[in-house]
N, C-alpha and C positions, 0 to 999 in steps of 0.2 A: 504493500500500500504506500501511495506516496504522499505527503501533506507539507503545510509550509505555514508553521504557525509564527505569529511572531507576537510579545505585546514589551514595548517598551527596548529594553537591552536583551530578552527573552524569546531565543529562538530554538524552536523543535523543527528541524527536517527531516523526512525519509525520502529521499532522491534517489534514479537509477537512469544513469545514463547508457543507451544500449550499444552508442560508438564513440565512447569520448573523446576530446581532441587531446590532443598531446597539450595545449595550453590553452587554459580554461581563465585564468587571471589573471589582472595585472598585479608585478610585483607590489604593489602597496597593501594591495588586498589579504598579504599571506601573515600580514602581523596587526593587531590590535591589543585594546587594552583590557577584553573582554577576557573571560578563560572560554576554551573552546572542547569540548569532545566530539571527536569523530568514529561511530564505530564503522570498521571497514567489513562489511559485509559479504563480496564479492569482487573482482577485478584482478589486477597484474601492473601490480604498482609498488613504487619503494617510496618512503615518506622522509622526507627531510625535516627534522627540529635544531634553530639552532645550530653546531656545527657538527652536529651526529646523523648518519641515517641508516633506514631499517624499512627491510625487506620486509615487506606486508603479507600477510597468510589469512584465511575468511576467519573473521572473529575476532582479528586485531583491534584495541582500544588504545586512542591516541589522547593521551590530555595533555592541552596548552597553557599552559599560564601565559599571563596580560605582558606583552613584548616581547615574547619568544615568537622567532620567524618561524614560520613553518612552509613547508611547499610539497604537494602530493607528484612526484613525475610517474606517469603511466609509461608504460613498456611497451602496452598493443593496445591495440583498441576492443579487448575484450570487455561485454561489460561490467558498468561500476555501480555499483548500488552503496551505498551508505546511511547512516544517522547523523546528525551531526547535532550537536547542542551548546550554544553559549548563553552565558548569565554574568552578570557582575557581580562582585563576592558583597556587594555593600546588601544586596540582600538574602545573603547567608548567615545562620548565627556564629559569633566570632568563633567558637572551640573549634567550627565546620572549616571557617577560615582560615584558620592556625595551622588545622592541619594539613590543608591542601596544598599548603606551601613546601610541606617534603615529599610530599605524593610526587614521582618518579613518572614520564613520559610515553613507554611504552609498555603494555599488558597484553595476553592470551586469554581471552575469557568465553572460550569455548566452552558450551556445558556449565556454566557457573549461573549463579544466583543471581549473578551482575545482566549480562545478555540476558537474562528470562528479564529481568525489571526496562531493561531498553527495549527488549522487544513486545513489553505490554503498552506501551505508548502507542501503536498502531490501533490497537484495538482501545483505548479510550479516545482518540481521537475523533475513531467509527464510532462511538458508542455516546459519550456523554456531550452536554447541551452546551452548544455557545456561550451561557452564562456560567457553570459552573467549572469549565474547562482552563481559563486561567489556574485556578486556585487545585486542585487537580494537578497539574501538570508542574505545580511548586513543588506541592507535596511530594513528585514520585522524582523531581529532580532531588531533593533532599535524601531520598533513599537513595538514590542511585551514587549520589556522592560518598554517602557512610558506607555503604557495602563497597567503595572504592578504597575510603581509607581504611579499612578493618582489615581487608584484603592484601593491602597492598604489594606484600612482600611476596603473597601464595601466586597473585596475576603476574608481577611486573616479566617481563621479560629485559634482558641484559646485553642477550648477542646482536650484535649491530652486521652489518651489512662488512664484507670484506673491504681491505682499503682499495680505494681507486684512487685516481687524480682527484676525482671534485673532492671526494674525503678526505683526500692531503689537503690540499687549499683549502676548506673549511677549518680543517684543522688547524694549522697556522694561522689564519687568519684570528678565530681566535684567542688565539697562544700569544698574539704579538701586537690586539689592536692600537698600541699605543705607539707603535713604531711605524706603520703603513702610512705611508704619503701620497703613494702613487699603484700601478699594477707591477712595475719591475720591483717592488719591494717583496711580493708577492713569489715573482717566478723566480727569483732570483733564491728564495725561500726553500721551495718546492721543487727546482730544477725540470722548468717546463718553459715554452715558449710562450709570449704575450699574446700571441694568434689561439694558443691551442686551448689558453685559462679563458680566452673571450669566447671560445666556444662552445664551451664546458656549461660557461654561466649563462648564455641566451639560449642552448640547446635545453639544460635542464633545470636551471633556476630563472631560464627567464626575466634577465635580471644584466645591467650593466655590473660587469666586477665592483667597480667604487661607490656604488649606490649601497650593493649589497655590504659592503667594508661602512659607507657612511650611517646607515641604516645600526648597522650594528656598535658602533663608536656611541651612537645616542642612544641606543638603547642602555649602553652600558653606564652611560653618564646620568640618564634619568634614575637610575637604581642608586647612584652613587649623593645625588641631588635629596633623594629622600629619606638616606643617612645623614643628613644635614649638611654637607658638604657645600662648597662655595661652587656656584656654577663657573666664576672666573677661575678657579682652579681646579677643577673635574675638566674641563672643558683642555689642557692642558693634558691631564692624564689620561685621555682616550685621544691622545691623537691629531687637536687638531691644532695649528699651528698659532691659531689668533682665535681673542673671542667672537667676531663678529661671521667667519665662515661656518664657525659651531654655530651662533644663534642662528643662521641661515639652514645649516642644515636639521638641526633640533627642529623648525618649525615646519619646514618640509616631511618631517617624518609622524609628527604629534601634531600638527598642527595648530599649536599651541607655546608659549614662551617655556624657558627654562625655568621659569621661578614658578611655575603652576607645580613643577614635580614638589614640590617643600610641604602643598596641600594635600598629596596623594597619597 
């Protein structure tokens, strides 16, 4: 069944695309400051979070935390069906939110308690009344969270995808956002050509190299910002050479100044 509920920051999907395209978003689309769950259903796809990724198996559960990049690359155009659920923690109770923040990124929940509670969402959507269906559908995201964190350690899954190139360069990138200036900082890193890392990044992250590198400089700086940190000096330790090319790209990615992170 497929549905697309939405009210407010609060979205429930069941999607199944029967030929996907190989690129479906644009790169801005693939981070927010919502938390997101994706469960992968069906397809032939490997998922990228961040600067790790993992080969997807039916049943796979993906959770996002608020500025973690994320980007799904399809392999074939077999198809893809999914769930996909985002929420804002400000209306979660704080214990829920506390602990989501060590909750781990990729899970198996095949046959588990967790898939039966994701896959009863289909049938109350069939089932109960426009009016009562908000309040419903809190409730069963609430479960679905705690049988996450109760779990966490029986679902997570750990083995990642074998290294390749994009996994070198993710990884580095990473390891060193404080030192990248340019793309030869990069290959020069990873011992690859400037052609061959440009192709890597539009073929599978869909994504200029330094957007993806700028993208993540501010992500790391908004985390550092609401440590209390001075944005004139975060702005320094991710990387960017002056504060005014930070405040340009901070706003390009948040759309929003650096001092909002202080209230976040």
């Amino acid at each position: 069944m497929k549905y697309d509920y939405r009210n407010g920051a609060l979205l429930f999907k069941h999607s199944l695309d029967e030929t996907p395209a190989v690129y479906q978003q644009r790169f801005e689309e693939h981070y927010h400051t919502s938390y997101e769950l994706l469960y992968f259903l069906k397809g032939d796809a490997e998922f990228v979070i961040q600067h790790s990724s993992y080969a997807l198996t039916e049943h796979s559960l993906l959770f996002m935390k608020p500025g973690e990049y994320h980007n799904l690359i399809m392999h074939t155009q077999k198809p893809y069906e999914r769930i996909v659920i985002r929420f804002d923690e400000q209306s979660l109770p704080q214990a829920l939110q506390d602990k989501l923040q060590e909750v781990p990124n990729v899970f198996q929940i095949k046959n588990t308690a967790l898939s039966r509670e994701l896959l009863k969402i289909d049938t109350y959507v069939r089932q109960i009344s426009e009016e009562l269906l908000p309040s419903l559908l809190m409730g069963q995201l609430l479960v679905i969270l705690s049988l996450l964190c109760c779990h966490e350690h029986e679902y997570a899954l750990t083995v990642e995808t074998e290294n390749n190139p994009l996994r070198e360069a993710l990884d580095y990138i990473h390891d060193h956002l404080q030192d990248l200036q340019g793309i030869d900082d990069i290959c020069a890193g990873v011992h690859i050509s400037r052609s061959f890392l440009q192709k890597l990044f539009t073929d599978q992250l869909h994504s200029p190299v330094m957007s993806y590198v700028r993208t993540q400089q501010c992500l790391a700086a908004s985390e550092l910002i609401q440590k209390g940190e001075a944005a004139s000096e975060v702005a320094r330790k991710c990387g960017f050479e002056n504060y005014s090319t930070f405040y340009r790209s901070y706003m390009k990615v948040f759309k929003k100044p650096p001092s909002t992170a202080k209230q976040e």
